[in-house]
C-alpha positions as CSV (number, residue, x, y, z in Angstrom):
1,X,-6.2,100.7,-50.4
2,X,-5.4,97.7,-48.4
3,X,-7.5,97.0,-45.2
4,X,-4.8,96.2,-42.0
5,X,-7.0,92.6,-40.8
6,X,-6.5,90.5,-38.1
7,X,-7.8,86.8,-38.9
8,X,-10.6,85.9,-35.9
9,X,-9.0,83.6,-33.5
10,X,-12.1,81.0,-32.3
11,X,-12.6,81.4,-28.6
12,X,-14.6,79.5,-25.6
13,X,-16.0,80.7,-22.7
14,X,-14.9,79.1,-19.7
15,X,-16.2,80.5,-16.4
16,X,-17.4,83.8,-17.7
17,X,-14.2,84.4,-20.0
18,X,-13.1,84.4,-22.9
19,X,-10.5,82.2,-23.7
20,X,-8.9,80.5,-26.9
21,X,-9.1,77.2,-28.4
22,X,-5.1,77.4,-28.9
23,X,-4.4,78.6,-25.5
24,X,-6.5,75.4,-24.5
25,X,-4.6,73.0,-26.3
26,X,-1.5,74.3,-25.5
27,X,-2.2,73.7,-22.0
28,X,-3.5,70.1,-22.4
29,X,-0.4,69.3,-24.1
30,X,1.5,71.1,-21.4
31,X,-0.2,68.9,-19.1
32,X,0.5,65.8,-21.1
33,X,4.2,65.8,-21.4
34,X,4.7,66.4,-17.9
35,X,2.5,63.7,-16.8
36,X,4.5,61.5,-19.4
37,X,7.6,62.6,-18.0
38,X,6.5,62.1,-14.5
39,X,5.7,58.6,-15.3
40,X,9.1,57.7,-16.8
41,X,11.2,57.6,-13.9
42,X,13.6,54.5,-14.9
43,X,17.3,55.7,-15.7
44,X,18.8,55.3,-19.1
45,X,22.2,55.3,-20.6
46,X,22.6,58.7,-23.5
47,X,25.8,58.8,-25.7
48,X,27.1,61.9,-26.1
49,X,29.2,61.7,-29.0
50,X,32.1,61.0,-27.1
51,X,30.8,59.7,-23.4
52,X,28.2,57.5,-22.2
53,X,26.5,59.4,-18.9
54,X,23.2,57.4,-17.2
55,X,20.5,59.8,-15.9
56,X,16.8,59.5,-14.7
57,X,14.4,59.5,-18.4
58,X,12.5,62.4,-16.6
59,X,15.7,64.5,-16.9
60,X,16.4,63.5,-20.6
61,X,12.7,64.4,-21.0
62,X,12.6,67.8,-19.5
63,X,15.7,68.6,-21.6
64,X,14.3,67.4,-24.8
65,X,11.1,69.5,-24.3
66,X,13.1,72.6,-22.9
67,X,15.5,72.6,-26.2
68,X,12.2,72.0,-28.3
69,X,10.4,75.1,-26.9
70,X,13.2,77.0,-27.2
71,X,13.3,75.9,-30.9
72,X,10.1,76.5,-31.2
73,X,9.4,80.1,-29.4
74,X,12.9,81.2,-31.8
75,X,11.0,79.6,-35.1
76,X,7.8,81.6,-34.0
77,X,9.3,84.6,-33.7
78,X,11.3,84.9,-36.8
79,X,8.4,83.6,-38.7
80,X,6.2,87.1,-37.1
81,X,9.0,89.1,-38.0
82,X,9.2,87.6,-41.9
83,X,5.2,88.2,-41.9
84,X,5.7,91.7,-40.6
85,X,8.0,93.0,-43.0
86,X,6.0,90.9,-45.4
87,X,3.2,93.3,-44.9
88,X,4.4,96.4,-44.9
């Protein structure tokens, strides 16, 4: 008969809770990329297959990292359905 496991997800304790390394480094890098983008405040010229517009590089930043964790919360949750029905 096959035991329903969770894997053990390695935690810190930071002022009196619990907390997990993942949720820590997702957060570091959250504060990383907007510190990079807050930094990068030059404008830039993006081609658009057809027109050329010029914006602020924060703005092209922020939409890059929008469209990537948009990408990436979709990818994540089709891969936890796949392992779901994987499991049954």
């Amino acid at each position: 008969m096959a035991q329903n496991t969770r894997p053990q997800h390695s935690t810190l304790t930071v002022k009196g809770r619990a907390v997990r390394i993942r949720t820590i480094g997702v957060g570091v890098l959250a504060v990383l990329a907007i510190w990079f983008i807050a930094a990068n405040t030059g404008s830039v010229s993006v081609k658009l297959w057809v027109p050329t517009v010029t914006l602020p590089l924060w703005a092209v930043l922020t939409v890059t990292l929008l469209v990537g964790m948009v990408i990436g919360f979709f990818l994540a949750r089709r891969r936890s359905r796949r392992d779901a029905t994987r499991n049954r």
